[in-house]
Backbone as ProteinMPNN parsed JSONL, in Angstrom:
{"seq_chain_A": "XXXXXXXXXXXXXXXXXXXXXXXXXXXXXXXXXXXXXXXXXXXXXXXXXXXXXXXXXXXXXXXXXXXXXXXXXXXXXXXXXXXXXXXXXXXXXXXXXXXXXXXXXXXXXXXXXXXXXXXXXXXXXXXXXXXXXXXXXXXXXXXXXXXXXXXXXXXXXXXXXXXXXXXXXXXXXXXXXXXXXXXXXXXXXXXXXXXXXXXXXXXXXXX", "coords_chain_A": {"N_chain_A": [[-8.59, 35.279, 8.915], [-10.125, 32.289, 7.268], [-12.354, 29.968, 7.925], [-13.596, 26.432, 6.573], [-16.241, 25.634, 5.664], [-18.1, 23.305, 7.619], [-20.018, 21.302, 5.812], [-22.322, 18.488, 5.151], [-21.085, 17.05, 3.839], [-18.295, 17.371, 4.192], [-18.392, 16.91, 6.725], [-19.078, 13.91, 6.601], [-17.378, 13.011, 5.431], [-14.769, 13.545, 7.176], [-15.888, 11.768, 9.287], [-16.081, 9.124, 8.299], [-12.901, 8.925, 7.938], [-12.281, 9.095, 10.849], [-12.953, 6.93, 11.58], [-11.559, 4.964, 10.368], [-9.399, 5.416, 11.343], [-9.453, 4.628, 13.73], [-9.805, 1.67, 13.745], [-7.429, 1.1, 11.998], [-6.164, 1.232, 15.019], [-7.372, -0.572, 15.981], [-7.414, -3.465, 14.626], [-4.816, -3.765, 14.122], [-4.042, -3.984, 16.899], [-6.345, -6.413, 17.944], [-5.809, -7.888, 15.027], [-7.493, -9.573, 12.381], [-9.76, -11.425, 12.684], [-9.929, -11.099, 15.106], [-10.755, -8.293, 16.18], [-13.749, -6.319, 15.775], [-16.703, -4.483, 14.547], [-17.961, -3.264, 16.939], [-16.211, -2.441, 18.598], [-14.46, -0.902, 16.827], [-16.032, 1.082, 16.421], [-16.564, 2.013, 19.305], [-13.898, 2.927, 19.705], [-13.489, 4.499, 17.976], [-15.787, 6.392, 18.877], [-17.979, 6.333, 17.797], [-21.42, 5.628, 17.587], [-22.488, 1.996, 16.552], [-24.114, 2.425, 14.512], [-22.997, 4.368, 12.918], [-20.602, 3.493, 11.778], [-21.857, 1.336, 9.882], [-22.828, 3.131, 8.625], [-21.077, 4.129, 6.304], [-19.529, 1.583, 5.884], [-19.96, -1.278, 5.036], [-19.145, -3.805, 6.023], [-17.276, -5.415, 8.145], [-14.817, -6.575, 6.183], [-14.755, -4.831, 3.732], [-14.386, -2.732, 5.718], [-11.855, -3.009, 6.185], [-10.197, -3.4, 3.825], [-10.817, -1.045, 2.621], [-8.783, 0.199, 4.656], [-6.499, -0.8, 3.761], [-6.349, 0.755, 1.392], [-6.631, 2.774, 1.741], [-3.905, 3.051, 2.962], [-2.342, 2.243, 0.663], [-2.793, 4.578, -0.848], [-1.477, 6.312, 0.098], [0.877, 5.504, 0.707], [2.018, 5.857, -2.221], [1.036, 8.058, -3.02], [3.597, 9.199, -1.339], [5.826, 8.093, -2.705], [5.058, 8.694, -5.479], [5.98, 11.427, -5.551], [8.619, 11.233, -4.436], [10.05, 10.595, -6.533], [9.285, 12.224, -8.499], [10.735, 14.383, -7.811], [13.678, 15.361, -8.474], [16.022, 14.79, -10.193], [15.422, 12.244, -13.398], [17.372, 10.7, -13.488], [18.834, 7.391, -12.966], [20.966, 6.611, -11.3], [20.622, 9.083, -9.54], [18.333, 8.879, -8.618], [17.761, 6.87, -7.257], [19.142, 6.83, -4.478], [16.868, 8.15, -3.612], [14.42, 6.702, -3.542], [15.413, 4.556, -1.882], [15.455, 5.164, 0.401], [11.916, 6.186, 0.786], [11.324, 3.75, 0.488], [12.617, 2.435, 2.506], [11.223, 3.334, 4.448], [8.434, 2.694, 4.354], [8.284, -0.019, 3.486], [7.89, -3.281, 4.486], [6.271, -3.796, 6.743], [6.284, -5.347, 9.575], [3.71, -5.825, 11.549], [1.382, -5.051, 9.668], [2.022, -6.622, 7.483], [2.033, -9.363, 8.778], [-1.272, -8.827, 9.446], [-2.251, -8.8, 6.832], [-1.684, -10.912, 6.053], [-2.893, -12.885, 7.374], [-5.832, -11.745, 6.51], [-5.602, -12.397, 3.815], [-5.849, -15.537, 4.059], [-8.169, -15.296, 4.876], [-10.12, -14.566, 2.982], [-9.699, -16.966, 0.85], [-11.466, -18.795, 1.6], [-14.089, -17.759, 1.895], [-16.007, -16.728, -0.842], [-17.001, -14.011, -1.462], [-15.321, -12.556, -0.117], [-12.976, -12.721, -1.189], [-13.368, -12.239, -3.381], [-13.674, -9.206, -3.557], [-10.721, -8.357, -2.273], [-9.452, -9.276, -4.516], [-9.855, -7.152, -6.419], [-8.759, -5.128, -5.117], [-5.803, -5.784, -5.144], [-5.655, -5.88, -7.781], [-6.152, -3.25, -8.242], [-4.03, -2.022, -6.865], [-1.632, -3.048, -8.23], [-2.18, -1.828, -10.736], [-1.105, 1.025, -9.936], [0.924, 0.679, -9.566], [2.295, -0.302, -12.15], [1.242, 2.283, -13.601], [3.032, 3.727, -12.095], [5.656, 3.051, -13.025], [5.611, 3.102, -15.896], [5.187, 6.07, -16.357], [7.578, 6.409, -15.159], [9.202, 5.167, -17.481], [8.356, 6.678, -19.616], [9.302, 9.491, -18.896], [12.075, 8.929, -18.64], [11.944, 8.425, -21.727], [12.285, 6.176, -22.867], [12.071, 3.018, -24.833], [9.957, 0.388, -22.898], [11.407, -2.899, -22.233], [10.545, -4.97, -21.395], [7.204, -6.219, -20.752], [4.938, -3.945, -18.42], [3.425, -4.669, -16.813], [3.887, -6.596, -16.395], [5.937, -6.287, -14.985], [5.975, -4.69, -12.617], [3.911, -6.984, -11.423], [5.922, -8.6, -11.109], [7.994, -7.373, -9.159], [6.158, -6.34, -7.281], [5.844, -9.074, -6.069], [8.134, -9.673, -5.419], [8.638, -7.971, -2.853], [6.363, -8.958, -1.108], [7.265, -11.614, -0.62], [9.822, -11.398, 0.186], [8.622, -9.845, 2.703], [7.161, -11.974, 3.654], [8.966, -14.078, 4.388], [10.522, -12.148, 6.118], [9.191, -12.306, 8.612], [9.072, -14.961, 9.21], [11.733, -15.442, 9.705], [13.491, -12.87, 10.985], [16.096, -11.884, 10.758], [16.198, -12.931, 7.663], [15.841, -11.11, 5.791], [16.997, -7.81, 5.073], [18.308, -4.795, 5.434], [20.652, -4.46, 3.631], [19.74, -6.346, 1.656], [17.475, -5.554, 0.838], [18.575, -3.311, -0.48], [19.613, -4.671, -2.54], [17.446, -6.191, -3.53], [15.909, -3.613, -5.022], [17.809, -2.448, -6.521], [18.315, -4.536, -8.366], [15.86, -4.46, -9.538], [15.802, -2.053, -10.746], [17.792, -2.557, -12.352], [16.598, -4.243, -14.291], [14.709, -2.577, -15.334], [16.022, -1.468, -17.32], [16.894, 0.767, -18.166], [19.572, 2.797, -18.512], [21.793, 4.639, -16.679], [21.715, 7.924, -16.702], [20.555, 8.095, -18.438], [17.885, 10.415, -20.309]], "CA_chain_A": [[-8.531, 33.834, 8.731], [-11.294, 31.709, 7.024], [-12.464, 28.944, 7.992], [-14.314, 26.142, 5.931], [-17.897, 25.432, 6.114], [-18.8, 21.769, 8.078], [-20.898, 20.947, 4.826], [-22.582, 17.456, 5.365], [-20.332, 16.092, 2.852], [-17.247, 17.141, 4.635], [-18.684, 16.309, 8.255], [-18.994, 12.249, 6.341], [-15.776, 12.77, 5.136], [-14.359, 13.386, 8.289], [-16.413, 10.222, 10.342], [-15.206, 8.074, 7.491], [-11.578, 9.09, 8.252], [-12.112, 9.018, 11.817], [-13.697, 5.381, 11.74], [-10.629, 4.079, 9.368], [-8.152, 5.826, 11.979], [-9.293, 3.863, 14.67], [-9.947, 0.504, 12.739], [-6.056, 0.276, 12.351], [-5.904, 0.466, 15.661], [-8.347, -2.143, 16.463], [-6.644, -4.16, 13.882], [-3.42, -4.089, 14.807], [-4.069, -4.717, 18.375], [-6.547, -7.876, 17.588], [-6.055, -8.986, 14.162], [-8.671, -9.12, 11.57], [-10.728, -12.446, 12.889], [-10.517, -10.786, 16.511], [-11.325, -7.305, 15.75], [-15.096, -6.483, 15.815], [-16.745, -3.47, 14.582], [-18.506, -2.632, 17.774], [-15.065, -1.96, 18.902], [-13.478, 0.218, 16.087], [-16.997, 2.118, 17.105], [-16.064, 2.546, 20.261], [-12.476, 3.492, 19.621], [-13.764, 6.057, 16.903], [-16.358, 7.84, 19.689], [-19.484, 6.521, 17.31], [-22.132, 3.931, 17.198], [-22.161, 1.11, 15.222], [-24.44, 2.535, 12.81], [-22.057, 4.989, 11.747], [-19.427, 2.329, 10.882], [-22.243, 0.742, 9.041], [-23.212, 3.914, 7.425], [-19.858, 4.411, 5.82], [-18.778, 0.823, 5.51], [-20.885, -2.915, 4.758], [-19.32, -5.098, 6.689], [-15.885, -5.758, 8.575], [-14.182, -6.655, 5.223], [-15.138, -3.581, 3.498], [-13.391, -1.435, 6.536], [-10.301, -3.97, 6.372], [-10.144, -2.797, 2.275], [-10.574, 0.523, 2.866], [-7.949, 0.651, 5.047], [-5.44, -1.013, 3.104], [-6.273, 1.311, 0.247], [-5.951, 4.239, 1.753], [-2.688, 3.021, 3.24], [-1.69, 1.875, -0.48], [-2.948, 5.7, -1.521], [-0.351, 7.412, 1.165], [2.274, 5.412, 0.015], [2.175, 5.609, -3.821], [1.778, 9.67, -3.07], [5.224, 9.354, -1.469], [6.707, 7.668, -3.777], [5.205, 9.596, -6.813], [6.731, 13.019, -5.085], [9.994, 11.353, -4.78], [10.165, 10.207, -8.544], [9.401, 13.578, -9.262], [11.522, 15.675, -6.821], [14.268, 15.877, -8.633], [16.076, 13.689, -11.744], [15.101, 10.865, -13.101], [18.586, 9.782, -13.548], [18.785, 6.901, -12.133], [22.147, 7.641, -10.336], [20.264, 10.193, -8.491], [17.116, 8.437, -7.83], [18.187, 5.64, -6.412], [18.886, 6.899, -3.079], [15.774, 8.778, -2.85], [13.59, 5.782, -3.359], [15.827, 3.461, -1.302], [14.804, 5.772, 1.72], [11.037, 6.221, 1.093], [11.243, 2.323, 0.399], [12.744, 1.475, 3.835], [10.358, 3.809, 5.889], [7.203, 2.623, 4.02], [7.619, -1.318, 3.318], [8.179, -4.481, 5.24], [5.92, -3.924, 8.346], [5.516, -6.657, 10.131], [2.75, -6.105, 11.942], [0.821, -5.088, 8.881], [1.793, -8.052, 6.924], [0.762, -10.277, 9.314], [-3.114, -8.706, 9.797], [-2.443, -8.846, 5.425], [-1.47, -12.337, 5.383], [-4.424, -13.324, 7.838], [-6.968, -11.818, 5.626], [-5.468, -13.473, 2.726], [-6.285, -16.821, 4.067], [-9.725, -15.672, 5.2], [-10.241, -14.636, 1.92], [-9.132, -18.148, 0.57], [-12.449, -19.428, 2.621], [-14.587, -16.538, 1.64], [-16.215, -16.238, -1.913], [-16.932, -12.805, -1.186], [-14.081, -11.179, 0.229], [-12.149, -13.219, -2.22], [-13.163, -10.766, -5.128], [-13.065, -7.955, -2.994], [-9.494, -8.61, -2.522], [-8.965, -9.003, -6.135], [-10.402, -5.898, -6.831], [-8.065, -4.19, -4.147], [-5.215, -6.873, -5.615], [-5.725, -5.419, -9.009], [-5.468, -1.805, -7.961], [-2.599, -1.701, -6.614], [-0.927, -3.585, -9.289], [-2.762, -0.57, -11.543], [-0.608, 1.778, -9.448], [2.619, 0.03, -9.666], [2.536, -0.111, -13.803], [1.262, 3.101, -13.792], [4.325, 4.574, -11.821], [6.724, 2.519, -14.103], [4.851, 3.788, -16.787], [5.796, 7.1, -15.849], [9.166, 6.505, -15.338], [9.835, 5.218, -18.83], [7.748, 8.187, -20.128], [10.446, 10.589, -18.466], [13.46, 9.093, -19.599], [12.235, 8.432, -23.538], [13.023, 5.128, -23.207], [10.982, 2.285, -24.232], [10.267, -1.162, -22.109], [12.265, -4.007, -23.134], [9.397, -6.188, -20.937], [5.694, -5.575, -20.359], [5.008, -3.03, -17.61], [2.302, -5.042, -16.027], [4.675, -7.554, -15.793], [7.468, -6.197, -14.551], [4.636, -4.613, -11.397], [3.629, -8.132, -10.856], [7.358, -9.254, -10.728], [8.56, -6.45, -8.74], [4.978, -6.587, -5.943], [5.838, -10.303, -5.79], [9.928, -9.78, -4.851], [8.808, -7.198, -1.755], [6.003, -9.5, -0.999], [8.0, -13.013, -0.478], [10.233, -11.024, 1.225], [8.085, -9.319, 4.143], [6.812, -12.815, 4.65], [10.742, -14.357, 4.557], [11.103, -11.6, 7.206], [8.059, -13.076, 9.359], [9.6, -16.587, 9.898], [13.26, -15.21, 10.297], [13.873, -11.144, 11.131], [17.477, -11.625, 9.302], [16.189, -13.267, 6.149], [15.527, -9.61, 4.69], [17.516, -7.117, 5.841], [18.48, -3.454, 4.197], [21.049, -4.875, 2.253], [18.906, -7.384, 0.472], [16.346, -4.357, 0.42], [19.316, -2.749, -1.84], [19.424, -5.687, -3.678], [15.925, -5.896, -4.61], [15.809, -2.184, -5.577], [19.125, -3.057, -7.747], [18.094, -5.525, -9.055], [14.316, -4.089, -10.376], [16.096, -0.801, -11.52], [18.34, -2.802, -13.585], [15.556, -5.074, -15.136], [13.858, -1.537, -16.419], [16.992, -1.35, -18.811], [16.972, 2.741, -18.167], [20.904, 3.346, -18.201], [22.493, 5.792, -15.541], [22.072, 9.288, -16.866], [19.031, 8.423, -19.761], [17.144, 11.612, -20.006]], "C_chain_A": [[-9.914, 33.335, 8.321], [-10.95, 30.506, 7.104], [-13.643, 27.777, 6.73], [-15.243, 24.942, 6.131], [-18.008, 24.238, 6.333], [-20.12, 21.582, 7.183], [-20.93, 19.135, 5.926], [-21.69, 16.523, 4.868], [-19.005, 15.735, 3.545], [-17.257, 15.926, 5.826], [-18.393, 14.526, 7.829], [-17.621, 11.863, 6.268], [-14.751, 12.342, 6.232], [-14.743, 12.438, 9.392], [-15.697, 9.096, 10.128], [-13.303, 7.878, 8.025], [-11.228, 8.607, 9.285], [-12.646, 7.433, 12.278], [-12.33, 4.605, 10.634], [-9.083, 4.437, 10.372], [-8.248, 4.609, 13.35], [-9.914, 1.886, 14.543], [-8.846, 0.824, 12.686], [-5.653, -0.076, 13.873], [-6.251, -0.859, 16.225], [-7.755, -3.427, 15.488], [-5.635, -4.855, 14.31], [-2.997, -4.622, 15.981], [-4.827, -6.237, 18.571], [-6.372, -8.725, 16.59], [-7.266, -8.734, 13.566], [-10.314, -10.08, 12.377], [-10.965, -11.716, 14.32], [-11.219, -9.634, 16.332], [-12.812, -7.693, 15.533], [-15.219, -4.844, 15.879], [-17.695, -2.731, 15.51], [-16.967, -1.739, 18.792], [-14.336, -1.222, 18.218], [-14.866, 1.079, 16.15], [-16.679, 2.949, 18.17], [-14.97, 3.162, 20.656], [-12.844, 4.961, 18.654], [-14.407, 7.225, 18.079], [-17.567, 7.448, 19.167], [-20.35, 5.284, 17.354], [-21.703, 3.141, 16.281], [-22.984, 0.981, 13.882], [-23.559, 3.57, 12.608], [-21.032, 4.57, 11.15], [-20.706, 2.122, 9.616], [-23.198, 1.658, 8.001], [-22.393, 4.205, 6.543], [-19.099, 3.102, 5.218], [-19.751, -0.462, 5.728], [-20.615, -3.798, 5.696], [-17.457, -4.897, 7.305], [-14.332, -5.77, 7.12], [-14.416, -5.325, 4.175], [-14.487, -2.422, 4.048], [-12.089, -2.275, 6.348], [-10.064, -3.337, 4.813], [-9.73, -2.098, 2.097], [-9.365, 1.244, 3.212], [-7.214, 0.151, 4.524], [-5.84, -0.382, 1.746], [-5.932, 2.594, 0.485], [-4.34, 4.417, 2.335], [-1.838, 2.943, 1.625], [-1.796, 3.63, -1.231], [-1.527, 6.688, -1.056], [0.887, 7.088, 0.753], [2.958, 5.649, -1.486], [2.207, 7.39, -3.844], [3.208, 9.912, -3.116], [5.854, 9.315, -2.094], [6.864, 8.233, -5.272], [6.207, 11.127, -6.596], [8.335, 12.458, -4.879], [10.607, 10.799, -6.037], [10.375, 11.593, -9.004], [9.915, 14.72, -8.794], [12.857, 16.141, -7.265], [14.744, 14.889, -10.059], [15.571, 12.854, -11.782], [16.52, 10.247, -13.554], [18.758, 8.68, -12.692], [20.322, 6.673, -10.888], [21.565, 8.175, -9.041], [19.195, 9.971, -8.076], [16.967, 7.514, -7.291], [17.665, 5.423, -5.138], [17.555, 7.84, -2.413], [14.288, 8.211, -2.796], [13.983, 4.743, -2.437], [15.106, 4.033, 0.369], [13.362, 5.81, 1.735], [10.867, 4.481, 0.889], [11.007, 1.742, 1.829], [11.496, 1.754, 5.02], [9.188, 3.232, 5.557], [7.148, 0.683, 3.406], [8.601, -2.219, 4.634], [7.638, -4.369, 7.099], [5.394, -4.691, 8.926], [4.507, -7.036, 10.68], [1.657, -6.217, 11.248], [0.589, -6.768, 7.993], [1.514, -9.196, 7.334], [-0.75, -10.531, 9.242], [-3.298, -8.978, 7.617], [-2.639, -9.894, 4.959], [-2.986, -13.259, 5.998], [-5.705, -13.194, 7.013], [-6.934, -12.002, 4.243], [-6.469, -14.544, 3.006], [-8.177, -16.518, 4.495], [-10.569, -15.694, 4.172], [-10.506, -15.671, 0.631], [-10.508, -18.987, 0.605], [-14.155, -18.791, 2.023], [-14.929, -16.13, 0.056], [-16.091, -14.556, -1.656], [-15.653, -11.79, -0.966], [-12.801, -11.515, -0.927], [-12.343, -12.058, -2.98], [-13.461, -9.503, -4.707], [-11.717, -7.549, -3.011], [-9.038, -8.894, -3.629], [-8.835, -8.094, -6.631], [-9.322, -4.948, -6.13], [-6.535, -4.387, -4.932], [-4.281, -5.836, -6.835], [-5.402, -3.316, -9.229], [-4.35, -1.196, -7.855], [-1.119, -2.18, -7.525], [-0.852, -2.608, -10.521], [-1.348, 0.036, -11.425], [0.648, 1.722, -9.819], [3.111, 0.107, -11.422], [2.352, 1.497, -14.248], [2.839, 4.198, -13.504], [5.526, 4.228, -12.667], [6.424, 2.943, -15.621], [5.432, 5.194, -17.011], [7.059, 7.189, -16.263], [10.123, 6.452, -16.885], [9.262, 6.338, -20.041], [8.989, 8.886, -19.823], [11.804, 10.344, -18.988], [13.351, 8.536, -20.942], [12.509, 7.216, -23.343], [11.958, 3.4, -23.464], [10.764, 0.77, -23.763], [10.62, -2.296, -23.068], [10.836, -5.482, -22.498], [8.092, -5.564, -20.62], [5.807, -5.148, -19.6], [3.814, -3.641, -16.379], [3.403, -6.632, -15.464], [6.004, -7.534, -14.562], [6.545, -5.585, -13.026], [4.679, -5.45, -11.008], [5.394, -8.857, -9.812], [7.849, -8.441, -8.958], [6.952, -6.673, -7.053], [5.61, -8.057, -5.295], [7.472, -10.46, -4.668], [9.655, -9.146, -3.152], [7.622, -8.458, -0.775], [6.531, -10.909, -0.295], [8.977, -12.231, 0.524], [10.396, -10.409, 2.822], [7.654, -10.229, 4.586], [8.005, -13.834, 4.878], [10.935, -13.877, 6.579], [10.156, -12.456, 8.648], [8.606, -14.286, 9.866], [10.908, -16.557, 10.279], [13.384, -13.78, 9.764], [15.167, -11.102, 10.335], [17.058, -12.041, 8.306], [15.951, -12.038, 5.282], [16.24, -8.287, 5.208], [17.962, -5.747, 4.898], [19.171, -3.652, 3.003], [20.532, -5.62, 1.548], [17.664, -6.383, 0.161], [17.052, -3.422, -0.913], [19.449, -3.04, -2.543], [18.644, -5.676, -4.384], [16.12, -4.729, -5.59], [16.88, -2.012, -6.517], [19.077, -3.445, -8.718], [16.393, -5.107, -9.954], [14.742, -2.78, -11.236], [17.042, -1.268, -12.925], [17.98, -3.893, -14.85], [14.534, -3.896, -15.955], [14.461, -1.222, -17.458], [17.059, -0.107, -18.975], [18.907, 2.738, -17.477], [21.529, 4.267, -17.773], [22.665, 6.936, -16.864], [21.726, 9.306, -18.483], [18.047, 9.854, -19.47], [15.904, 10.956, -20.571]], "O_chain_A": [[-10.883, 33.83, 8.895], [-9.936, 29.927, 6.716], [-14.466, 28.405, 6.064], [-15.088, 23.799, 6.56], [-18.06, 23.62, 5.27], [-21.218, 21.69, 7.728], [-20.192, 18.711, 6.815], [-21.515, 15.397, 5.332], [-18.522, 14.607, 3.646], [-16.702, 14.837, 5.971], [-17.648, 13.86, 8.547], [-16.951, 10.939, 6.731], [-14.104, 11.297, 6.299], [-13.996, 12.303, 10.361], [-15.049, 8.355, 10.867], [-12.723, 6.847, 8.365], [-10.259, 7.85, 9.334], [-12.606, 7.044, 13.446], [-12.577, 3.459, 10.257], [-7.99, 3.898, 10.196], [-7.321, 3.929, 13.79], [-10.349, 1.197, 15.466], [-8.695, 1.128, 13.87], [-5.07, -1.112, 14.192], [-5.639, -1.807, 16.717], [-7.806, -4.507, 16.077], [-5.492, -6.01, 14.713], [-2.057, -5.383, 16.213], [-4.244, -7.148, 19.159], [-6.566, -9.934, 16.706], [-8.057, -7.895, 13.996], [-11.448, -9.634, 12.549], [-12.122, -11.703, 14.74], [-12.438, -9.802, 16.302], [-13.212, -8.818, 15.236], [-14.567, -4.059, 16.567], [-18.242, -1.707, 15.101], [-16.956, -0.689, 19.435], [-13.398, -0.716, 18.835], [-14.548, 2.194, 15.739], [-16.532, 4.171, 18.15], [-14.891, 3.833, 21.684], [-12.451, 6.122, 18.772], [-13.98, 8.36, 18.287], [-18.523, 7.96, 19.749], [-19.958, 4.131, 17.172], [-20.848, 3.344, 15.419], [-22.92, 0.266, 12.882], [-23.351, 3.447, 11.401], [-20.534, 5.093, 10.153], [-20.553, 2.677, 8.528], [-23.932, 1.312, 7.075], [-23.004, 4.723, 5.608], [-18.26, 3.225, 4.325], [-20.311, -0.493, 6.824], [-21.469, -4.513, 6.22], [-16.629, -4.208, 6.709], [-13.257, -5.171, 7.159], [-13.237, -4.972, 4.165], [-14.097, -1.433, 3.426], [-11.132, -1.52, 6.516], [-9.415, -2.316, 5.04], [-8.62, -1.944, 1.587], [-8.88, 2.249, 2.693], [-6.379, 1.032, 4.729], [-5.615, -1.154, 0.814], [-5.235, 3.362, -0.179], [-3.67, 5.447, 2.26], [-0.786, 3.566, 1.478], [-0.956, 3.932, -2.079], [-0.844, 7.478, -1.707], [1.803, 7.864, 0.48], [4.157, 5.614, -1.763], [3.073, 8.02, -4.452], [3.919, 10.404, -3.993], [6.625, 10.239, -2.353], [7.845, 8.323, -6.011], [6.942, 11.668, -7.423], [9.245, 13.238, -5.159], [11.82, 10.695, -6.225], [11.308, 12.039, -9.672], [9.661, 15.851, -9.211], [13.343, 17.127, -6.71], [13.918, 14.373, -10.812], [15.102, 12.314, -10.78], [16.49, 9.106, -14.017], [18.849, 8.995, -11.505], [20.229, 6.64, -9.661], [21.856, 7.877, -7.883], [18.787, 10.68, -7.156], [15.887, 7.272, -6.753], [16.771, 4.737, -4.643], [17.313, 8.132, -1.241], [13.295, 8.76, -2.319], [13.098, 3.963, -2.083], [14.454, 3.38, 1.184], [13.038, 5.425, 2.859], [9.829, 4.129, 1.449], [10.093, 1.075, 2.314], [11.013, 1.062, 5.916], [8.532, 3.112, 6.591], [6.099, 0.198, 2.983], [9.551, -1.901, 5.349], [8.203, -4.657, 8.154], [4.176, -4.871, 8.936], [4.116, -8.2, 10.598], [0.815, -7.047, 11.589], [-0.323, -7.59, 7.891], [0.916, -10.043, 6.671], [-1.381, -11.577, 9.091], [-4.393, -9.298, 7.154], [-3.322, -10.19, 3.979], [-3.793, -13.961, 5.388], [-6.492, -14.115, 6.799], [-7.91, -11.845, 3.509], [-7.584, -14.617, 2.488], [-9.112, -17.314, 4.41], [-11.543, -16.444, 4.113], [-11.233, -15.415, -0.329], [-10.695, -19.817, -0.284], [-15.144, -19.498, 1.831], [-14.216, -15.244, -0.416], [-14.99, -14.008, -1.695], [-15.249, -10.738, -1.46], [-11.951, -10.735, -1.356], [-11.577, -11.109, -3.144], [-13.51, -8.631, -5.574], [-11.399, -6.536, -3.634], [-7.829, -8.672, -3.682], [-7.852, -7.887, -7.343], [-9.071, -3.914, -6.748], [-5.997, -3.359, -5.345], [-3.154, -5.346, -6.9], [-4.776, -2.562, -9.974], [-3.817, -0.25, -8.434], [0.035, -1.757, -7.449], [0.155, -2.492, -11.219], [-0.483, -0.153, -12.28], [1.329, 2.616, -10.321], [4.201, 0.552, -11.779], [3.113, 1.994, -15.079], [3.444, 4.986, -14.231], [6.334, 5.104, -12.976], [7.377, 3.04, -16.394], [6.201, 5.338, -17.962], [7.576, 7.741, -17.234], [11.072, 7.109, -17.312], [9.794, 6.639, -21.11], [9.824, 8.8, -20.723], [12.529, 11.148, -19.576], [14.387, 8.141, -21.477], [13.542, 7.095, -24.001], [11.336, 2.813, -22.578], [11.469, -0.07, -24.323], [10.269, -2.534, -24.224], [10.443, -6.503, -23.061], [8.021, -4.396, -20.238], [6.922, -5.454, -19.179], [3.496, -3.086, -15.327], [3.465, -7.333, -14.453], [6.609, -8.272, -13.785], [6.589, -6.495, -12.198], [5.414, -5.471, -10.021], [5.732, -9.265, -8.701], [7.959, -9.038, -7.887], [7.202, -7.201, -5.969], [5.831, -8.117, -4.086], [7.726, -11.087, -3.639], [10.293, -9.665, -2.236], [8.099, -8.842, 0.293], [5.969, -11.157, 0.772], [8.854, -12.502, 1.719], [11.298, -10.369, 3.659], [7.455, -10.16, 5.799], [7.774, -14.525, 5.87], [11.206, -14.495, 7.609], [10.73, -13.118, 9.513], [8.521, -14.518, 11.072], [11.363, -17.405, 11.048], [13.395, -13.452, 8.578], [15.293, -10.363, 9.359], [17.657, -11.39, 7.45], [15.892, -12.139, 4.056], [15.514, -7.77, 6.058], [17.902, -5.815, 3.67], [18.843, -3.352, 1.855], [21.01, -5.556, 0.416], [16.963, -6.582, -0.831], [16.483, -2.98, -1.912], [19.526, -2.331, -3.546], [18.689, -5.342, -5.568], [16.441, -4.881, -6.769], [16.624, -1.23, -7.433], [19.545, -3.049, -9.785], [16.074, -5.675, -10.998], [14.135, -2.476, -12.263], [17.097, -0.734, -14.033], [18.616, -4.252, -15.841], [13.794, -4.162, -16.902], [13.896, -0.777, -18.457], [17.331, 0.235, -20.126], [19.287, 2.689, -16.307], [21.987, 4.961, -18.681], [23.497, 6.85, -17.768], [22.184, 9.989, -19.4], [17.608, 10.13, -18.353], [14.835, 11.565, -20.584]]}, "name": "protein", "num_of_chains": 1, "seq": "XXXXXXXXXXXXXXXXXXXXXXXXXXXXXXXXXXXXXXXXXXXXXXXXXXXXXXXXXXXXXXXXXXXXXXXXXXXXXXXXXXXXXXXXXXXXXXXXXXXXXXXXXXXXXXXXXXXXXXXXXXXXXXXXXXXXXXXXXXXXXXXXXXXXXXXXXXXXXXXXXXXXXXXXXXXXXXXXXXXXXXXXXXXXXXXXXXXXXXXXXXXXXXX"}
């Protein structure tokens, strides 16, 4: 068995990780405005210069971690795009499932919607959050992108648009769910996903 070498690089790697693991929890349990990074220190095991060797400021680790959450999910989702057809027939149900397990979490979209508005307040974190904003919007055209790559087929509407559209529908709806738990429910989750597959204009069993 070999093992591999605690380089300096890794060792950061691994602080970083371990300082973004316990920053959700500190998150999640206070919120962004309560949260304090002497406390996702202390939850990690490290001072608070090693937060602030790895990360600027509170908003900076709040970023982070919704990017690397946005990285974990867009893996998923690329591996089940590409796990088996792209018929859409047959890919349906294998996005409707990584869909349900990976959006509408309420607790998330709460600490999301909070540092919206702080944002709002906030030159700074404002175009941080743009920047993050804009990424993930990247991601979303890119994977649609993709898709109409695979089945030959080409968009009847812009691809940046149809992203925006499509972020905005799951969006309105995790904060729907927030003010009333039935206003969103799986079947209107099937809906959505229905309803965006049949705005790409890719017809059941396009190669």
């Amino acid at each position: 068995m070999s093992f591999e070498p605690l380089t300096p690089e890794r060792r950061r790697a691994m602080t970083r990780q371990h300082l973004l693991d316990a920053a959700a929890i500190v998150f999640a349990r206070d919120g962004f405005h309560g949260a304090t990074l002497d406390e996702v220190a202390a939850a990690a095991g490290f001072s608070k210069g090693a937060v602030y060797s790895n990360f600027k400021s509170k908003e900076d680790l709040f970023l982070a971690l919704f990017d690397e959450r946005i990285d974990r999910q867009f893996a998923v989702v690329s591996e089940a795009l590409d796990s088996g057809s792209h018929d859409m027939e047959e890919q349906f149900p294998r996005i409707r499932q990584v869909v349900r397990m990976s959006s509408w979490d309420d607790e998330f979209v709460t600490l999301w919607l909070e540092f919206i508005l702080y944002a709002q307040r906030n030159p700074d974190a404002r175009e941080k959050l743009i920047t993050s904003a804009r990424r993930l919007r990247s991601h979303v055209q890119g994977l649609i992108d993709h898709e109409y790559g695979a089945a030959g087929v080409v968009p009847k509407y812009p691809t940046a648009d149809l992203a925006e559209i499509g972020l905005a529908l799951f969006d309105g709806l995790g904060l729907a769910r927030l003010v009333d738990p039935t206003a969103a429910s799986e079947r209107t989750m099937d809906t959505t996903l229905s309803f965006l597959f049949d705005a790409m204009g890719v017809p059941p069993g396009e190669k």
